[in-house]
Backbone and ligand atoms as CSV (ligand in chain L), in Angstrom:
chain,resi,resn,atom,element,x,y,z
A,1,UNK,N,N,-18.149,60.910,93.052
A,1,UNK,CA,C,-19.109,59.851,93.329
A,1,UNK,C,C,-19.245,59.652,94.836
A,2,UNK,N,N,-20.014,59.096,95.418
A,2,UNK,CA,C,-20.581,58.720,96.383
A,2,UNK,C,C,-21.394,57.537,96.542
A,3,UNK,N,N,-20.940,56.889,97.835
A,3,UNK,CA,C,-21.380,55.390,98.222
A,3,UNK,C,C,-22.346,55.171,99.582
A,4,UNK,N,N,-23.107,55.001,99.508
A,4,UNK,CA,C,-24.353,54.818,100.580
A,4,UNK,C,C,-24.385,53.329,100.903
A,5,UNK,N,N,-24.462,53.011,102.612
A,5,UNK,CA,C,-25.174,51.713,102.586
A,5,UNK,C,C,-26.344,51.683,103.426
A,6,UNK,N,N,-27.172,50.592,103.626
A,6,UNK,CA,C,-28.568,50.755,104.351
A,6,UNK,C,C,-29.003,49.002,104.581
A,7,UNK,N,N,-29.442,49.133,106.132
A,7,UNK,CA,C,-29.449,47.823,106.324
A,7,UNK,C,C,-30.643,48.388,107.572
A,8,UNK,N,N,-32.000,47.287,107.373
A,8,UNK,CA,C,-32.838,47.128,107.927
A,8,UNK,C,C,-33.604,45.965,108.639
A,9,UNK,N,N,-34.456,46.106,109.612
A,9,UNK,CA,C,-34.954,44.219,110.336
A,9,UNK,C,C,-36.005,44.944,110.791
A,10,UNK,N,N,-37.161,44.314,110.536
A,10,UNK,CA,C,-38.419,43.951,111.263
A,10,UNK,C,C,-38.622,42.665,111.436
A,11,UNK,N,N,-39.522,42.484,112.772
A,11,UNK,CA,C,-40.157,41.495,113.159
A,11,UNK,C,C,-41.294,40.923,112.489
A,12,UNK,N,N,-41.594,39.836,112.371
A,12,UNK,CA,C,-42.953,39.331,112.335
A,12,UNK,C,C,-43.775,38.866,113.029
A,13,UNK,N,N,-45.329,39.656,112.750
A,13,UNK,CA,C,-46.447,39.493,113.854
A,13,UNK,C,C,-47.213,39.404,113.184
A,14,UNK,N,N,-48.634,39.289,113.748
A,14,UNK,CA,C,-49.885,38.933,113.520
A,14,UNK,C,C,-50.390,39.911,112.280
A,15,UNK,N,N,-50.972,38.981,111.412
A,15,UNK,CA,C,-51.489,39.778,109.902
A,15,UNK,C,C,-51.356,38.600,108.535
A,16,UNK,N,N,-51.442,38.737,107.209
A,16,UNK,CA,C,-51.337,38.511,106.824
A,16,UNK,C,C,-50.910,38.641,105.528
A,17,UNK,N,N,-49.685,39.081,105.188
A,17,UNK,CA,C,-48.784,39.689,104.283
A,17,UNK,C,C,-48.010,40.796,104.794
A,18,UNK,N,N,-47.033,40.447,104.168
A,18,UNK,CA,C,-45.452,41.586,104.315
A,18,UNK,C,C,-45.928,42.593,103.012
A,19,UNK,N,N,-45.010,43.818,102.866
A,19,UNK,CA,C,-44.493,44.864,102.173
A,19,UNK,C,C,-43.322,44.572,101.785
A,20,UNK,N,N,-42.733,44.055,100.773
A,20,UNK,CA,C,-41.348,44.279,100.280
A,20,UNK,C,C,-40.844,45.018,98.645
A,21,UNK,N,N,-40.523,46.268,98.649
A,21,UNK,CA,C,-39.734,46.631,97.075
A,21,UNK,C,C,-41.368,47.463,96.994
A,22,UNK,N,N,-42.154,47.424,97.661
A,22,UNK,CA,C,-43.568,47.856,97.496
A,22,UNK,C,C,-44.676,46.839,97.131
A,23,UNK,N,N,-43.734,45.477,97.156
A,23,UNK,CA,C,-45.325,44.833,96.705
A,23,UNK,C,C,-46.083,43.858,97.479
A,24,UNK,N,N,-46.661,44.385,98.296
A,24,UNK,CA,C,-47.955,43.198,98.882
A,24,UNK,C,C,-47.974,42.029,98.528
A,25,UNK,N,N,-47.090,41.194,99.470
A,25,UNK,CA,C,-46.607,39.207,99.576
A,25,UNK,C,C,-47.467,39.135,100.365
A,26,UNK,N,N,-48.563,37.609,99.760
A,26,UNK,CA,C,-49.128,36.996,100.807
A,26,UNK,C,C,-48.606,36.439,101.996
A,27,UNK,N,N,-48.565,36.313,103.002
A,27,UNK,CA,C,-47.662,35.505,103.684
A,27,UNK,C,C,-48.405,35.322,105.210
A,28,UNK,N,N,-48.186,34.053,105.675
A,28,UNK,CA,C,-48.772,33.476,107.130
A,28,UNK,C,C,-48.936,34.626,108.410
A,29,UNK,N,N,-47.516,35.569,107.932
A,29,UNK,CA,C,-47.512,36.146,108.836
A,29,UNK,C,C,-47.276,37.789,108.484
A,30,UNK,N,N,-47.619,39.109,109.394
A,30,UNK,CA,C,-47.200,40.122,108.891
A,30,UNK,C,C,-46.221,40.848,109.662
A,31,UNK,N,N,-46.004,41.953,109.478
A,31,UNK,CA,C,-44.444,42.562,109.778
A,31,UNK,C,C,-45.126,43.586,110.798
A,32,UNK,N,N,-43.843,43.948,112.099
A,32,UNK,CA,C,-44.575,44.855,113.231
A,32,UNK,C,C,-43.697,45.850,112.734
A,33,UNK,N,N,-44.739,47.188,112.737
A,33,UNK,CA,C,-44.177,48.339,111.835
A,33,UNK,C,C,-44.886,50.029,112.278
A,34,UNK,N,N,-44.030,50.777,112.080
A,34,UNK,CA,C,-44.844,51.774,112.317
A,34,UNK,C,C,-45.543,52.215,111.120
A,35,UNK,N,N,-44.635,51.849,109.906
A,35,UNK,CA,C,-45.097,52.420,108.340
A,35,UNK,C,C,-45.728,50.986,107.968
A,36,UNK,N,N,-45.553,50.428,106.536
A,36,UNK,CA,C,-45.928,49.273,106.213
A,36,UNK,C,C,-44.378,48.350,106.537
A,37,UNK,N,N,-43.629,48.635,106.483
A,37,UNK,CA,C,-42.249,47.809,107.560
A,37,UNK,C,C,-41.678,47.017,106.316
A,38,UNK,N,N,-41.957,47.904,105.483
A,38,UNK,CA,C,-41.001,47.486,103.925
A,38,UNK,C,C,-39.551,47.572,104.432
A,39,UNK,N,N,-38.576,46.104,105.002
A,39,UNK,CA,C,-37.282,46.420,104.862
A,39,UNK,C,C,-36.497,46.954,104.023
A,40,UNK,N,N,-37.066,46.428,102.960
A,40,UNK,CA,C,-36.363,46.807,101.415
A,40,UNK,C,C,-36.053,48.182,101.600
A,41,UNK,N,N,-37.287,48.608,101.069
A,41,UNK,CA,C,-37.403,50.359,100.495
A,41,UNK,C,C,-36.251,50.733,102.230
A,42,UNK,N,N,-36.735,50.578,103.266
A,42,UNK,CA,C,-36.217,51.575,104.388
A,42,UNK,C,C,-34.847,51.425,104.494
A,43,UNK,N,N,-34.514,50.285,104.061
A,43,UNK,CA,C,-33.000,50.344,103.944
A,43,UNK,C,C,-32.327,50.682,102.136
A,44,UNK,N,N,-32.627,51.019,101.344
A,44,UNK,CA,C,-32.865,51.556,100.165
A,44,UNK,C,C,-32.357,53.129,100.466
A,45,UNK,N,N,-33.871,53.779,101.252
A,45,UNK,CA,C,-33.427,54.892,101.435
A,45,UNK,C,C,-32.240,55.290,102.338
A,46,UNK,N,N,-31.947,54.533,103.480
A,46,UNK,CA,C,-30.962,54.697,103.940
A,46,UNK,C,C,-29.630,54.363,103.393
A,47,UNK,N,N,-29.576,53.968,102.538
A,47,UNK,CA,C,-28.265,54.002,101.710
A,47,UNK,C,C,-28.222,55.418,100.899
A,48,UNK,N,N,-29.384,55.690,100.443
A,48,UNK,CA,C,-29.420,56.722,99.722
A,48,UNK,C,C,-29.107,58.178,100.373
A,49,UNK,N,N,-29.638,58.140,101.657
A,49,UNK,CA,C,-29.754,59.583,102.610
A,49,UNK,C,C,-28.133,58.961,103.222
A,50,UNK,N,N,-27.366,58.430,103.375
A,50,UNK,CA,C,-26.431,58.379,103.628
A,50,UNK,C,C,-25.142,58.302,102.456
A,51,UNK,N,N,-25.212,58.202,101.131
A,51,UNK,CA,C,-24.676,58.722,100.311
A,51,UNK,C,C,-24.437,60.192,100.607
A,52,UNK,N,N,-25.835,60.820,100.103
A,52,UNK,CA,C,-25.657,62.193,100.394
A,52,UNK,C,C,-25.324,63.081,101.561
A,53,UNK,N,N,-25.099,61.944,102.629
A,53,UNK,CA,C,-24.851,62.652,104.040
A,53,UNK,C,C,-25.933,63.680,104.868
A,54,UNK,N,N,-26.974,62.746,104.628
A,54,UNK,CA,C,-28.301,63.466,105.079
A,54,UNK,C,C,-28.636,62.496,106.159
A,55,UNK,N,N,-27.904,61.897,106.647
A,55,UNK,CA,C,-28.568,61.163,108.313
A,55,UNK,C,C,-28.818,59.825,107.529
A,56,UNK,N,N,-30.447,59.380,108.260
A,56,UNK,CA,C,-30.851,58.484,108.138
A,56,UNK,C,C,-31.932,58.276,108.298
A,57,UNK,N,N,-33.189,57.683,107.793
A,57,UNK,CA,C,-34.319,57.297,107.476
A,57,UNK,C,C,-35.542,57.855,108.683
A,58,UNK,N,N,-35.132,57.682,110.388
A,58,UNK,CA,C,-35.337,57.957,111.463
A,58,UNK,C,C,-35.591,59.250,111.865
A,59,UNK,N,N,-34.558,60.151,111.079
A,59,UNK,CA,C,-34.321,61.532,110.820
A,59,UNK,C,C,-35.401,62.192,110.449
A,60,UNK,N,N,-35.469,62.028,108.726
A,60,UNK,CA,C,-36.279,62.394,108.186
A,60,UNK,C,C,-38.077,61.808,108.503
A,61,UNK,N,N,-38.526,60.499,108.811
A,61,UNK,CA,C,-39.592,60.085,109.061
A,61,UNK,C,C,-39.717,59.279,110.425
A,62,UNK,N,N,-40.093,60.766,111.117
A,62,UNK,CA,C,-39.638,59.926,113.019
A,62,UNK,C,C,-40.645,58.601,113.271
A,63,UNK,N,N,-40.503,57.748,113.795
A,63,UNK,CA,C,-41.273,56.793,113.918
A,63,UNK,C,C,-42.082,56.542,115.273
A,64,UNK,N,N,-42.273,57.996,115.691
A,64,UNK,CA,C,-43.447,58.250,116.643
A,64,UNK,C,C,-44.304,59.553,115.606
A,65,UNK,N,N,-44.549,59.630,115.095
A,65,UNK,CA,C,-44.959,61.068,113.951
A,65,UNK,C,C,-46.291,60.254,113.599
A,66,UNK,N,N,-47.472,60.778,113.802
A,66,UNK,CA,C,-48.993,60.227,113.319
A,66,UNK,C,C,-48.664,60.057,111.906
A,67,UNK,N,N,-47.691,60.542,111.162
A,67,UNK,CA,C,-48.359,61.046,110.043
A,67,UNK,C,C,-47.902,60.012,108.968
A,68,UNK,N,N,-46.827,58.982,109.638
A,68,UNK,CA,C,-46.284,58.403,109.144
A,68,UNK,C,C,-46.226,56.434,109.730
A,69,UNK,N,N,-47.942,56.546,110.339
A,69,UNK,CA,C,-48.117,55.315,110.943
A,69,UNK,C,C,-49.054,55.067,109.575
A,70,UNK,N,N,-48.720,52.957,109.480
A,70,UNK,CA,C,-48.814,52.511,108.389
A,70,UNK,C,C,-48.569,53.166,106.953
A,71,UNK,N,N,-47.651,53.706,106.798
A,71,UNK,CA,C,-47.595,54.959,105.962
A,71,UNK,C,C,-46.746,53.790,104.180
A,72,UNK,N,N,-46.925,53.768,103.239
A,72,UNK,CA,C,-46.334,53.426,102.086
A,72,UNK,C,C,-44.721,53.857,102.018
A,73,UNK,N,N,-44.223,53.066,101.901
A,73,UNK,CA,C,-42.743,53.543,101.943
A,73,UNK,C,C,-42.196,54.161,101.202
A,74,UNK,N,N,-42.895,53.685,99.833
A,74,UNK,CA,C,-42.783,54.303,98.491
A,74,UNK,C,C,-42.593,55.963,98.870
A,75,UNK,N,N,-43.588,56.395,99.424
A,75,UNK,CA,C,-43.477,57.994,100.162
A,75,UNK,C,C,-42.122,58.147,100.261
A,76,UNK,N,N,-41.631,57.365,101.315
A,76,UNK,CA,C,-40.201,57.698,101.852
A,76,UNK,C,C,-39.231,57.599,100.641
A,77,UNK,N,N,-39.443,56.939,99.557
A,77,UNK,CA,C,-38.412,56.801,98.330
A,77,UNK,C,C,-38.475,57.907,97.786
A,78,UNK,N,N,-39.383,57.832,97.238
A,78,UNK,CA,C,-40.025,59.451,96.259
A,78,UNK,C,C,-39.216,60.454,96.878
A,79,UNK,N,N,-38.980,60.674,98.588
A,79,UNK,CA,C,-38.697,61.651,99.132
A,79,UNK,C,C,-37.247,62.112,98.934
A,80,UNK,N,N,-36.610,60.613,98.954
A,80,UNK,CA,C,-35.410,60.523,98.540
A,80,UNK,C,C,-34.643,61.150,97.318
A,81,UNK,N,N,-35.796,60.740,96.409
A,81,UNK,CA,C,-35.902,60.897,94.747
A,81,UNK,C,C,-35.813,62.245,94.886
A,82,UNK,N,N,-36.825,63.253,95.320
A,82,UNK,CA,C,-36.482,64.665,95.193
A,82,UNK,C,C,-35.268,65.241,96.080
A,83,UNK,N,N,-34.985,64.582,96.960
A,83,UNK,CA,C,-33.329,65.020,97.853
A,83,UNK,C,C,-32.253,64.967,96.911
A,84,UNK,N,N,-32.178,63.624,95.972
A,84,UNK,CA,C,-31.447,63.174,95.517
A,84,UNK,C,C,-31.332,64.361,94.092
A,85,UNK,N,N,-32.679,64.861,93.547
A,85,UNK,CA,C,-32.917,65.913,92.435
A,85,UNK,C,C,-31.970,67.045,93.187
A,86,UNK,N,N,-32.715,67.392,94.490
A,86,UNK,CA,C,-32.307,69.213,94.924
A,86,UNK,C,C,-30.864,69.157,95.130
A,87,UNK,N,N,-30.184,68.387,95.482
A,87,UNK,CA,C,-28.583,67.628,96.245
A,87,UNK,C,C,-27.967,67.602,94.783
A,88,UNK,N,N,-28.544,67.657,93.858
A,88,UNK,CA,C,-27.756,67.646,92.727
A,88,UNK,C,C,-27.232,66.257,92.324
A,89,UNK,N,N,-27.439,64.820,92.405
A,89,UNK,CA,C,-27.252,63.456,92.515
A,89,UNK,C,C,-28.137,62.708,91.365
A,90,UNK,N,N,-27.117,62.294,90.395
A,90,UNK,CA,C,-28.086,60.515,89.732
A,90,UNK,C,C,-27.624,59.597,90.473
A,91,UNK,N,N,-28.587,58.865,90.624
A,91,UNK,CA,C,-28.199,57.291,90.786
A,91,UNK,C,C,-27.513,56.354,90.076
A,92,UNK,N,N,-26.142,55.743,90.130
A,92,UNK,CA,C,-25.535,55.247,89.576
A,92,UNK,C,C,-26.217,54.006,89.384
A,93,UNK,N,N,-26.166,52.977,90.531
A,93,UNK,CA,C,-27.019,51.679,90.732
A,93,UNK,C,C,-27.178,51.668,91.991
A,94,UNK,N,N,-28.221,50.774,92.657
A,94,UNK,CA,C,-28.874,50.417,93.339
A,94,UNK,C,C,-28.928,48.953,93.628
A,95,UNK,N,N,-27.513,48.413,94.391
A,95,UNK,CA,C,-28.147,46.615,94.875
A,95,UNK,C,C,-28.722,46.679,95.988
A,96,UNK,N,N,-29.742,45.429,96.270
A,96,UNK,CA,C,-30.659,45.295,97.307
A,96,UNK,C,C,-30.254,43.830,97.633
A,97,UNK,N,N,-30.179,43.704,99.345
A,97,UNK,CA,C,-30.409,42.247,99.297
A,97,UNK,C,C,-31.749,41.923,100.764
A,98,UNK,N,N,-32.598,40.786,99.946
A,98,UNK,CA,C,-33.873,40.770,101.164
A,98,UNK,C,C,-33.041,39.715,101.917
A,99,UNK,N,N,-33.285,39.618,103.209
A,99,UNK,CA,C,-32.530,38.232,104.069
A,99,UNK,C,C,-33.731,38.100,105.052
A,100,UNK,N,N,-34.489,36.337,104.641
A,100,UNK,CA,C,-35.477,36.137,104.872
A,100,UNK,C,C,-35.711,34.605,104.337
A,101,UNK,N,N,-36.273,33.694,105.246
A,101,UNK,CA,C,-36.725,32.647,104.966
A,101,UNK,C,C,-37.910,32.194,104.193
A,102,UNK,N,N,-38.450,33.426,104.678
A,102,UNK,CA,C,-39.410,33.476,103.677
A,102,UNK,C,C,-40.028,34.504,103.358
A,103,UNK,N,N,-41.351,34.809,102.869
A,103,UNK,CA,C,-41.693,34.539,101.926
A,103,UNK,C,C,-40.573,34.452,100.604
A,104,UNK,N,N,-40.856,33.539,99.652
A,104,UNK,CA,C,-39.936,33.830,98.787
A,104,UNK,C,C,-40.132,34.322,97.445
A,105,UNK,N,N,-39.251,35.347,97.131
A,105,UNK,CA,C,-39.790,36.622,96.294
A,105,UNK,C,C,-39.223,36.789,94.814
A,106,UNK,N,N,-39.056,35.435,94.229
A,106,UNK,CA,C,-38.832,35.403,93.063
A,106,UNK,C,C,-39.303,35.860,91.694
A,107,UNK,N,N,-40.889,35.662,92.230
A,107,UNK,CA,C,-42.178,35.951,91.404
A,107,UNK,C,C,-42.295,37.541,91.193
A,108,UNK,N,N,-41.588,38.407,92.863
A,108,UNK,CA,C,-42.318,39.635,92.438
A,108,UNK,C,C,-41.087,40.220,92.452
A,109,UNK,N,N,-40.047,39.984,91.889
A,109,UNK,CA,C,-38.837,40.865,92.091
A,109,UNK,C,C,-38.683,41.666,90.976
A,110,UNK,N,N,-39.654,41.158,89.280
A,110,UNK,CA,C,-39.186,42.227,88.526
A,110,UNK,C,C,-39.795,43.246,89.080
A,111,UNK,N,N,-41.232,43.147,89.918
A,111,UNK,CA,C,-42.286,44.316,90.225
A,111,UNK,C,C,-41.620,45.390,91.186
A,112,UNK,N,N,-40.997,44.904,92.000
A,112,UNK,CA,C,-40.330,45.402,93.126
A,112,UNK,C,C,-39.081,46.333,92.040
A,113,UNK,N,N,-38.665,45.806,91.275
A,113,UNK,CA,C,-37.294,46.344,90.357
A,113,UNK,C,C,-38.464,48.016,89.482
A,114,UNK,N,N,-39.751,47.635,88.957
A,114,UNK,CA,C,-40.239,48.632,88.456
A,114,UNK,C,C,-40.779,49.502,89.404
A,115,UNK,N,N,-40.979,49.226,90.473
A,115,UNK,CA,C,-41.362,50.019,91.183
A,115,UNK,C,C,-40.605,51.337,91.823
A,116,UNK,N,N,-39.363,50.528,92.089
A,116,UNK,CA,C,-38.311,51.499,92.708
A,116,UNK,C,C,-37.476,52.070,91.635
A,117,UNK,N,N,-37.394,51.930,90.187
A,117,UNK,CA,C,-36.908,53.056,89.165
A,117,UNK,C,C,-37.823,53.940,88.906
A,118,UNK,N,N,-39.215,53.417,88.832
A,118,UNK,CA,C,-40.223,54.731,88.611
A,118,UNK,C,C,-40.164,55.665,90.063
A,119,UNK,N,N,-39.717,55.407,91.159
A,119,UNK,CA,C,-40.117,55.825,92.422
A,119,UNK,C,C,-38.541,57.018,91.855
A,120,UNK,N,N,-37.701,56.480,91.621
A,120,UNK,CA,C,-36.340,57.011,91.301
A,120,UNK,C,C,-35.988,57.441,90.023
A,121,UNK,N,N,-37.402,57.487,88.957
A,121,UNK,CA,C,-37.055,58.147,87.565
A,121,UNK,C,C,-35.194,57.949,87.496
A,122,UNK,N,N,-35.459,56.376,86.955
A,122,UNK,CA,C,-34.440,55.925,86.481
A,122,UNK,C,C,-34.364,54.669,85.567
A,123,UNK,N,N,-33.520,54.099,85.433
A,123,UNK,CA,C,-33.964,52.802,84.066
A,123,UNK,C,C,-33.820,51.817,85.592
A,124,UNK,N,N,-34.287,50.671,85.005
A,124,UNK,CA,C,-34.678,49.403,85.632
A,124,UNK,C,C,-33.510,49.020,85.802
A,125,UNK,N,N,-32.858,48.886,84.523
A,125,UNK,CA,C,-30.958,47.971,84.648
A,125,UNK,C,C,-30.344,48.636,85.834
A,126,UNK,N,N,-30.657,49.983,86.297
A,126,UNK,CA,C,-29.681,50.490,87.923
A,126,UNK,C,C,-30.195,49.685,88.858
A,127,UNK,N,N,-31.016,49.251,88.896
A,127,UNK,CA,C,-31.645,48.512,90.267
A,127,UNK,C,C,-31.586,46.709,90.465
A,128,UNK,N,N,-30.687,46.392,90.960
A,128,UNK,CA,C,-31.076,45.261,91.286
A,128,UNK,C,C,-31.774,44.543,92.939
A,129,UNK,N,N,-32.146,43.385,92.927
A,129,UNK,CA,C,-33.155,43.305,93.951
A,129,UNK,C,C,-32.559,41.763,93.895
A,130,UNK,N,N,-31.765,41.344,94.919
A,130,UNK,CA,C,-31.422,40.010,95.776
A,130,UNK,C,C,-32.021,39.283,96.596
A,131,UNK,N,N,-32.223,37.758,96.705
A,131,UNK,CA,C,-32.847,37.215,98.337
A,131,UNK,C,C,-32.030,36.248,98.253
A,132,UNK,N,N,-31.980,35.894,99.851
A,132,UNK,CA,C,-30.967,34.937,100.371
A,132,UNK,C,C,-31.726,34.685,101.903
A,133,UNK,N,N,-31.858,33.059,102.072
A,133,UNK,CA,C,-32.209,32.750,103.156
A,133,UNK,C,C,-30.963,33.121,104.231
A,134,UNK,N,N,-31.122,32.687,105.744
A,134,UNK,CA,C,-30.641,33.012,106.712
A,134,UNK,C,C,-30.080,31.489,107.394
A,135,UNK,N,N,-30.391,30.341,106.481
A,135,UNK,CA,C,-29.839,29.238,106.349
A,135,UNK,C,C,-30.055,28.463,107.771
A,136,UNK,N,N,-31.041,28.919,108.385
A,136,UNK,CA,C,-31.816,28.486,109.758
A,136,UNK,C,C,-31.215,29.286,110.998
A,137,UNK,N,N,-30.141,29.558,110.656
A,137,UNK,CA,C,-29.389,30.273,111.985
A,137,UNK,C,C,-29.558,31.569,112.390
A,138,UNK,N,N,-30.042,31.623,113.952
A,138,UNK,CA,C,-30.464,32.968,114.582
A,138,UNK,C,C,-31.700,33.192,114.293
A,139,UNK,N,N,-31.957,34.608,114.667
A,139,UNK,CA,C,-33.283,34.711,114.896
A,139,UNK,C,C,-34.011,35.349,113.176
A,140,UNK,N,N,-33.145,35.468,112.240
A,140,UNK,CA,C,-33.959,35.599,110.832
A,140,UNK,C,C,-33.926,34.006,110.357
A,141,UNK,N,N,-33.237,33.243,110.509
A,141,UNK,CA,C,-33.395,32.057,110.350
A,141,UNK,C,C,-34.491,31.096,111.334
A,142,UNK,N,N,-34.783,31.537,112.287
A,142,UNK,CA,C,-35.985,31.103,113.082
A,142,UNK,C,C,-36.926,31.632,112.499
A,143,UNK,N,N,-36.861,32.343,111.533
A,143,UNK,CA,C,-38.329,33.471,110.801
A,143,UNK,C,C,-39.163,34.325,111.919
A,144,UNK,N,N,-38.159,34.779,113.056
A,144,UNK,CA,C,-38.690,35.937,113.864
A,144,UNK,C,C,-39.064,36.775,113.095
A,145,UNK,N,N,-37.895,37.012,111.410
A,145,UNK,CA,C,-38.135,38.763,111.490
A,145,UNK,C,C,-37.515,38.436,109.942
A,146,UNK,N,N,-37.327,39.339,109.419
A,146,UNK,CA,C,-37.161,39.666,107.889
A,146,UNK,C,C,-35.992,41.047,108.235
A,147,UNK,N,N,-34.727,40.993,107.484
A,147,UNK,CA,C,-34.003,41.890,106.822
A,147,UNK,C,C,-34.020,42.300,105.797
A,148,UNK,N,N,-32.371,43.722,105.313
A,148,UNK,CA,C,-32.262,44.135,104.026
A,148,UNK,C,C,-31.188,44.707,104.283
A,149,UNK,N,N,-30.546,44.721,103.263
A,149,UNK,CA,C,-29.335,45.887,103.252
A,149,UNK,C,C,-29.118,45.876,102.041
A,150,UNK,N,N,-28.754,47.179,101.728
A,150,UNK,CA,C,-28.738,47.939,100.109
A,150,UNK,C,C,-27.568,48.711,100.506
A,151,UNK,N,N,-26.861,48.595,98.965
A,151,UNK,CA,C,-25.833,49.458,98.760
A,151,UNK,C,C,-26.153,50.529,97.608
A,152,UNK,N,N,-25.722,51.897,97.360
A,152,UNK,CA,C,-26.175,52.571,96.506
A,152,UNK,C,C,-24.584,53.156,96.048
A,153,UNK,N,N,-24.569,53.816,94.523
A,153,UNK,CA,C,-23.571,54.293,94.315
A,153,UNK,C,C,-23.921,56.010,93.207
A,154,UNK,N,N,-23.811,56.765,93.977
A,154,UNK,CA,C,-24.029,58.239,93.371
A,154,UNK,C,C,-23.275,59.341,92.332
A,155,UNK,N,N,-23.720,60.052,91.839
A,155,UNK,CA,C,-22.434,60.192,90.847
A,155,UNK,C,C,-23.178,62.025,90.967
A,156,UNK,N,N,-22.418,62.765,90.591
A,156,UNK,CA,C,-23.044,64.415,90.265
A,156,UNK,C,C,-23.917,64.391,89.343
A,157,UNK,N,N,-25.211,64.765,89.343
A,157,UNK,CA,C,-25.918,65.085,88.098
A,157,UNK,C,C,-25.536,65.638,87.091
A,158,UNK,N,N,-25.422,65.392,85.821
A,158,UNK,CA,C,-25.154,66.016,84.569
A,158,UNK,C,C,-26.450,66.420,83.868
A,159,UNK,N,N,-26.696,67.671,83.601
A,159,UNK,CA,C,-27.959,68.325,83.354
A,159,UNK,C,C,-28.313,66.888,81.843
A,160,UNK,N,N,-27.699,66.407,81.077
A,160,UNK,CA,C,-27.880,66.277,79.910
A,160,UNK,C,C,-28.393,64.671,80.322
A,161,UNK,N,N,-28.023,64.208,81.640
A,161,UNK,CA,C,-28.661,62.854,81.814
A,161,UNK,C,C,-28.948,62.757,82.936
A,162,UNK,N,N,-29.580,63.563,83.729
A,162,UNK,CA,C,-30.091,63.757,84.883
A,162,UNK,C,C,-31.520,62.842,85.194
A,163,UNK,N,N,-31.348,61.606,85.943
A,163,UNK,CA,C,-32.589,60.779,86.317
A,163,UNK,C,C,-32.581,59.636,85.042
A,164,UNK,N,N,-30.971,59.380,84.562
A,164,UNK,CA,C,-31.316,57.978,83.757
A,164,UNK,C,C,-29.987,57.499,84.052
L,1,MG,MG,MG,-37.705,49.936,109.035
């Protein structure tokens, strides 16, 4: 087995709605990003590419690269998803935690939960998806910026349950 962790922060700037788990939150304000600045997913995958000892998120999707400005993060999961296929790896589980004052993401967390097992051809029960304010203190508690950090836990693929 194998243990990945992944921890991410963007700022918030001018716009109107964040990216989180993949799903488009209305919100006052939006996130400064080179992709859509999904903390979630980018620290997701970085638990994941660091399980397998493949670097880190930066690595694989440089964040000066045209190709990957405003780009769906979901991309970057999927990408994972087939590393995680060729590497020979199921996903054991998947915790997520958002750290953020706001928006608050109660409403879309089963969506965010279906999104990232289909992204990971896996059951829903591996994935869980956490939020927790920043309880006013510092600068995620000033609502500068939005976090994440995810832990992942990997196991060898077994041809007979490979991707559940
Ligand atoms: Mg990021």
């Amino acid at each position: 087995m194998r243990v990945g962790i992944g921890y991410d922060v963007h700022a918030f700037g001018p716009g109107d709605h964040v990216v989180l788990g993949g799903v488009r939150i209305p919100h006052e304000r939006g996130i400064v990003a080179h992709s859509d600045g999904d903390v979630l997913l980018h620290a997701l995958c970085d638990a994941l590419l660091g399980a397998m000892g493949l670097g880190d998120i930066g690595q694989h999707f440089p964040d000066d690269d045209p190709r990957w400005r405003g780009a769906d993060s979901r991309k970057f999961l999927r990408h994972c998803a087939t590393l995680l296929t060729e590497h020979h790896w199921r996903l054991v589980n998947a915790d997520v935690t958002v750290i953020a004052e706001a928006p608050r993401l109660g409403a879309h967390r089963e969506q965010m939960r279906a999104y990232i097992a289909s992204d990971l051809d896996c059951d829903e029960q591996r994935i869980n998806v956490k939020a927790t304010t920043h309880e006013g203190l510092g600068s995620l508690g000033r609502s500068e910026g939005l976090a994440a950090q995810a832990i992942v836990l990997l196991a060898r693929a077994d041809a007979s349950k490979r991707g559940r």
